[in-house]
Structure formats: structure tokens, C-alpha cells
C-alpha positions as CSV (number, residue, x, y, z in Angstrom):
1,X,105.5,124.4,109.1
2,X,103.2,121.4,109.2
3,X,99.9,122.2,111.7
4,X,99.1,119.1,114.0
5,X,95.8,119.3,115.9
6,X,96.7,117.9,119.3
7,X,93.5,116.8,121.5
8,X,93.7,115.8,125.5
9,X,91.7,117.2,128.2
10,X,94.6,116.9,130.9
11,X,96.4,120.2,130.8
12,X,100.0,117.9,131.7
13,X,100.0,115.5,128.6
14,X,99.0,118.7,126.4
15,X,101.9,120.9,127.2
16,X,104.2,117.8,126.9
17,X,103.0,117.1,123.7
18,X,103.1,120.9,122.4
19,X,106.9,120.6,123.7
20,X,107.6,117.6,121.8
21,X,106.2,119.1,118.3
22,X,107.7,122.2,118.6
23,X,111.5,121.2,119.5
24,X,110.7,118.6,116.3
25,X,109.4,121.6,113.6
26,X,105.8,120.7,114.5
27,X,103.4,123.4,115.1
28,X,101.1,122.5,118.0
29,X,97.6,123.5,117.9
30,X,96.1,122.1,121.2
31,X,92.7,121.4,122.6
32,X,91.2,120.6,125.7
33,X,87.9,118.4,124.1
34,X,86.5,117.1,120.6
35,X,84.3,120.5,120.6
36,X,87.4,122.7,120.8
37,X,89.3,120.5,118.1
38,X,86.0,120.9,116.0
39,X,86.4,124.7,116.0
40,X,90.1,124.4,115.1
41,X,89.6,121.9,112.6
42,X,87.1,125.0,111.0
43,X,89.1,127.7,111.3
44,X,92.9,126.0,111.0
45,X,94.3,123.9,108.0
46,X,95.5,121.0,110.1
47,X,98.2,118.6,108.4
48,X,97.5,116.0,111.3
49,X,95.2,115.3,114.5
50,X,96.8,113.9,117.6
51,X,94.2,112.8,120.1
52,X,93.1,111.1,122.9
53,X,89.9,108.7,123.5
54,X,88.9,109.4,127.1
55,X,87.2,113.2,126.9
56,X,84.1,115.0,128.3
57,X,81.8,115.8,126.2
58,X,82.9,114.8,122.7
59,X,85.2,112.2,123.0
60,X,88.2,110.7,120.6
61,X,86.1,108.1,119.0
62,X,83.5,110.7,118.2
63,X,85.8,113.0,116.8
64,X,87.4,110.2,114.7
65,X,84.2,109.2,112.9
66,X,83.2,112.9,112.4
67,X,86.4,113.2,110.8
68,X,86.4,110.2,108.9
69,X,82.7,110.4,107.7
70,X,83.2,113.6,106.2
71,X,81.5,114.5,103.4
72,X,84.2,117.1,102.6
73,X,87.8,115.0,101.4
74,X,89.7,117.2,102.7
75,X,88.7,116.7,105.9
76,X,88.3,113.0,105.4
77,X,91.7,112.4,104.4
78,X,93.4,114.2,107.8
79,X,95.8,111.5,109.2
80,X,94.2,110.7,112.6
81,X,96.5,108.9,115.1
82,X,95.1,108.2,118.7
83,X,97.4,108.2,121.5
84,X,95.4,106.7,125.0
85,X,96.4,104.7,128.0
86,X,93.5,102.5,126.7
87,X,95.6,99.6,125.6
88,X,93.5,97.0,125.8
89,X,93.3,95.0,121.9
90,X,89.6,95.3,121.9
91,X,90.6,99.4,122.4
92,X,92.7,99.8,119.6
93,X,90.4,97.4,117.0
94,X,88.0,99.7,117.7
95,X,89.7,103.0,117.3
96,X,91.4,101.2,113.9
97,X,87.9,100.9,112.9
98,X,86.7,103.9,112.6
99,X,89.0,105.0,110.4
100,X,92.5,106.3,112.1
101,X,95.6,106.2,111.0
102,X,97.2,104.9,113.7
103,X,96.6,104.1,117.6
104,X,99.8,104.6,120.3
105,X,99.3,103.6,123.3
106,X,100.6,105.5,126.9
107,X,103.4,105.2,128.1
108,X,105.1,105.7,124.6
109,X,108.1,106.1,123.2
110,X,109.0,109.8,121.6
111,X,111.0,108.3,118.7
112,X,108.2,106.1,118.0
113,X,105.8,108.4,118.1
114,X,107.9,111.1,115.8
115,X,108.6,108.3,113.1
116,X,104.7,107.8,112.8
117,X,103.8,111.2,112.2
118,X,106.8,111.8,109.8
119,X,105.5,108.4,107.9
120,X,101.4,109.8,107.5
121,X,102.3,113.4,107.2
122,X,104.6,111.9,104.1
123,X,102.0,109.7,102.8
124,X,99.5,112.8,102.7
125,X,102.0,114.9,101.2
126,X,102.3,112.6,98.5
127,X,98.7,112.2,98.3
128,X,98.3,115.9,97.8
129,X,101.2,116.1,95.1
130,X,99.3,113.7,92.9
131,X,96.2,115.5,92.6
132,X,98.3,117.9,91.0
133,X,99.7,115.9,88.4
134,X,97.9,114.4,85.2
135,X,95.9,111.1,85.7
136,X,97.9,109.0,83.1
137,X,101.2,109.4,81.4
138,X,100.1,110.7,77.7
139,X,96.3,110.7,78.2
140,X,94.3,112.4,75.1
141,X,93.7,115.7,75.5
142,X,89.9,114.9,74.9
143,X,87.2,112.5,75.2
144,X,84.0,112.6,73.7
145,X,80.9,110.5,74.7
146,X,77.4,110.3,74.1
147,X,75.2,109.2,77.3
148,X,72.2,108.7,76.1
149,X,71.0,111.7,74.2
150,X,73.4,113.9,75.6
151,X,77.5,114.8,74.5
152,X,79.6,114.8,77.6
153,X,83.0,116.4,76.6
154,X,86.2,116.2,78.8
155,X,89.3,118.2,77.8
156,X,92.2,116.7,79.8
157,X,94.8,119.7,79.4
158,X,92.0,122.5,80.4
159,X,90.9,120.6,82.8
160,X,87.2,121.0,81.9
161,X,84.0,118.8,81.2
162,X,81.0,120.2,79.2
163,X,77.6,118.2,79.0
164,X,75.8,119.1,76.1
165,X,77.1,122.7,75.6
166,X,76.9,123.5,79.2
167,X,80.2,123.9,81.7
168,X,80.0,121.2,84.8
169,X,81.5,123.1,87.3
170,X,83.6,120.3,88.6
171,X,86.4,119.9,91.5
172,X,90.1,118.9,90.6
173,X,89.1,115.6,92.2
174,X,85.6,115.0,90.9
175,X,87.3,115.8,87.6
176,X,89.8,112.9,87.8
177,X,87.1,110.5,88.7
178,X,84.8,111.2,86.1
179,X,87.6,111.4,83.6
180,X,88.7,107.9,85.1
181,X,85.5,106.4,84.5
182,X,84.7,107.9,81.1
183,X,88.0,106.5,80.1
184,X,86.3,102.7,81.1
185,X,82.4,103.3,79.8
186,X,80.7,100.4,80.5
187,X,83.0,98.7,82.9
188,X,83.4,98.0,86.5
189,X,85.9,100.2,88.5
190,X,86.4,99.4,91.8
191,X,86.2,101.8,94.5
192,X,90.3,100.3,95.2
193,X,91.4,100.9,91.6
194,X,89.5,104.4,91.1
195,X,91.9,105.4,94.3
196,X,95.0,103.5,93.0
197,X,94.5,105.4,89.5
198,X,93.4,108.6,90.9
199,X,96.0,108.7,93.6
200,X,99.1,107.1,92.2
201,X,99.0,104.5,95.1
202,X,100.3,100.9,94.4
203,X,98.3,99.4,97.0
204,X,95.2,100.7,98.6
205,X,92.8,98.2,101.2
206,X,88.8,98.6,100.7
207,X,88.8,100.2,103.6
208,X,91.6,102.9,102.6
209,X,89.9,103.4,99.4
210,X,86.4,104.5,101.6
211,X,88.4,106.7,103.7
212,X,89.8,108.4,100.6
213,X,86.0,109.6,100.4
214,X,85.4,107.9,97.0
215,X,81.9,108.3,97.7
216,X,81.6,111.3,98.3
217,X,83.1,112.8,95.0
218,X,81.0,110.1,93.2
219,X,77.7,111.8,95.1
220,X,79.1,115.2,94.2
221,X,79.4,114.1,90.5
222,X,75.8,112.4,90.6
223,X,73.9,115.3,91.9
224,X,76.2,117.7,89.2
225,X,75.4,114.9,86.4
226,X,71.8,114.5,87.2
227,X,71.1,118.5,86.5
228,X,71.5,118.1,83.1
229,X,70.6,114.7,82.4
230,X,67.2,115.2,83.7
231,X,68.0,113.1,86.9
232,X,68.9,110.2,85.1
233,X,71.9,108.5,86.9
234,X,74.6,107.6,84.6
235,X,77.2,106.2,87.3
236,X,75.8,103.3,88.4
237,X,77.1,101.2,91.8
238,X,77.8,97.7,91.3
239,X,77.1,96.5,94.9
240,X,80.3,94.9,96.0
241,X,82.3,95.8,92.9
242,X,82.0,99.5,92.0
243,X,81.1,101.8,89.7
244,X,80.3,102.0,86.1
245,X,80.0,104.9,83.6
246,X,76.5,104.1,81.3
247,X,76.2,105.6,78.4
248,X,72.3,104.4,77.9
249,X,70.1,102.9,80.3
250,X,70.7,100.0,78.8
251,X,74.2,99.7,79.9
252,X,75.5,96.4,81.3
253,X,72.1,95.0,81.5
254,X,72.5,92.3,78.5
255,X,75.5,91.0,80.6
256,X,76.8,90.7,83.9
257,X,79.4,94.2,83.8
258,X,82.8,93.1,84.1
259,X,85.8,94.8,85.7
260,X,87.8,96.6,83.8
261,X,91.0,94.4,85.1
262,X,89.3,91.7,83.9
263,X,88.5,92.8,80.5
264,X,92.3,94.1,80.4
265,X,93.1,90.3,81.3
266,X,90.6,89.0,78.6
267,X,92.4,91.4,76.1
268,X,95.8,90.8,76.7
């Protein structure tokens, strides 16, 4: 039974909503403020967070961006739908802009509101599944690289990466990143296509590809990288491009890198 994390300090528009979720499969878990949702949010799995803007104390929009500015992905990647009598446009730009999912507006309609939550709690289901299958169709089982002095190995099937000898204790995710980009050394891969790849999406916006917390797992793999390339950064940022894998320091410096959809277009 999927958990969703419903957040309203008036006690009325709580119960109705806990009504609503459990007569539809829903488990409810309710809270009166952004602080009580935090301590659910620590001690619960939630599949889906339900809340209003207008709290004490920590508010909706607060609790969107803590959400969404998460460090940890699985946090990050929480559908977050606000429901508010705030309706004015200016309202729900803003609450779109921090990151959520979607913004409903009071009075609302229960089948509308149902078909949304059915729609993202799909979408993250699929999200999930993918991380669970291989990054490409018939990927070799291992990839061998030299960055700088160093061997980086990567076996596919065991799902393992070794840098010089020594075992990079990497997540499933940070694993299909760096595997991603040490498929492309020396080219561009945008923060979209690392999501599209990673994910299995078709299409993925700049800003859906941030909230997929691309970022983070690239700081993760920096900080695991640098241990034992003596703090030498070998994925580089490309500022308002990407990322690149460099194998030397030298890497993309004699030319301008290139994407790796346009070298793909070059080569075809």
C-alpha cells in the first residue's frame, strides 16, 4: 500500500483528505506542520507528499525546497503535489518553482485530484524499476580506463568499479552514472541525457533532470574519485553543458569538448 504524506494544519481538510486515500487504497500519513511532516518523512518511506502552503512554523514552500534540495535522491525524487486555496497564478509559478510535481488548487475536484497522484506515483514507480535494470541493452561486461596514472575498472554484470586495485564503494545510482560517463570519456553529457540514459526517460526538462538530483550523485562520485586520485577531479562541469569524464588533465583543453550527441551526429 503506497504511503502518502498528507500536510495541512486545519484538523477538517486533514481528516477529509485521510478519508479520500483510504476509501482509494492510499495510506494516509497526516501532519499538522512542515516540522511534523519532517519527522515522518525520517521515520516513514513515503511514496508521495500531499501538502498545503499556508502553515505555522514551517510552511509548504519550505517544506518543498527542503525536499527538493536534498542531497539524499531518494528524498529528492518524492512526488510533491501542493493542494492550497492560494490560486492566484503568481501562487502556483512559485510553488512550480521550487520543484513540485504538481499544484491543485481549493475547491478541487476528487477525480482530479486521484488521477494526479495515480499519474506521479506511476511515473516514480517506473523510475524506481529502472534503476533496477541494466543501463543499455548488451553493454560489455567491462570497461577499462586509464585516468591519468591510475586504471579505473568497471564490471557491468557485478556491478563493481575498482580504481587502481582498490574497491569504490559505490551506490546503484552513482554506479550507473559513472559507468555512463566512462562509456563517453572525453565528451559532454548533459545533465538531460545522463537522466534520459540513466532513467529510461524519453524526455526529461533541465529542470527535471536537477530534480533527479544529478548533482548530487556526481558530488558523491567526486569526493569517492578524488580519495584515490589524490584530489584530482576527473569529472569535470562544462558550465551550461555538463559533464565530462577526463582521462588526463589535459582532457578537452586542445578543443572546445563536444557533446556526445553531437559527436554521434558527426559520426553517423
Amino acid at each position: 500500500m503506497k504511503k502518502i504524506l498528507v500536510v495541512d494544519d486545519e484538523p477538517a481538510a486533514l481528516t477529509m483528505m485521510e478519508l479520500i486515500l483510504q476509501r482509494h487504497g492510499y495510506q494516509p500519513l497526516p501532519a499538522r506542520d512542515g516540522s511534523e511532516a519532517v519527522k515522518l518523512l525520517q521515520t516513514h518511506r513515503i511514496d508521495l507528499i500531499l501538502a498545503d502552503v499556508a502553515m505555522p512554523g514551517l510552511n509548504g514552500y519550505q517544506l518543498c525546497q527542503l525536499v527538493k534540495n536534498s542531497s539524499e535522491p531518494d528524498l529528492a525524487l518524492i512526488p510533491f503535489i501542493f493542494i492550497s486555496a492560494r490560486s492566484l497564478a503568481s501562487d502556483i509559478r512559485y510553488g512550480k518553482s521550487l520543484g513540485a510535481d504538481d499544484y491543485l488548487t481549493k475547491p478541487f475536484d476528487v477525480e482530479d485530484l486521484l488521477a494526479v497522484i495515480k499519474g506521479k506515483l506511476r511515473a516514480a514507480e517506473l523510475l524506481h524499476q529502472t534503476f533496477t535494470q541494466p543501463l543499455l541493452d548488451q553493454p560489455p561486461a567491462v570497461i577499462n580506463l586509464t585516468i591519468g596514472d591510475r586504471q579505473l575498472w568497471l564490471d557491468h554484470d557485478r556491478r563493481q568499479a575498482w580504481l587502481d586495485g582498490q574497491e569504490l564503494l559505490l551506490t546503484r545510482k552513482e554506479m550507473r552514472v559513472l559507468e555512463y560517463l566512462a562509456r563517453r570519456p572525453g565528451w559532454v553529457v548533459s545533465d538531460v541525457e545522463l537522466v534520459k540514459a540513466t532513467h529510461r526517460l524519453e524526455r526529461v526538462s533541465k529542470q527535471q533532470a536537477r530534480r533527479k538530483s544529478v548533482r548530487a550523485i556526481i558530488s558523491y562520485l567526486r569526493r569517492k574519485l578524488a580519495v584515490h586520485l589524490a584530489g584530482v577531479a576527473c569529472i569535470k562541469t562544462v558550465r551550461g553543458r555538463g559533464y565530462m569524464l577526463c582521462l588526463s588533465d589535459e582532457a578537452g583543453k586542445d578543443n572546445q569538448p563536444q557533446s556526445y550527441e553531437r559527436q554521434i551526429i558527426q559520426t553517423a
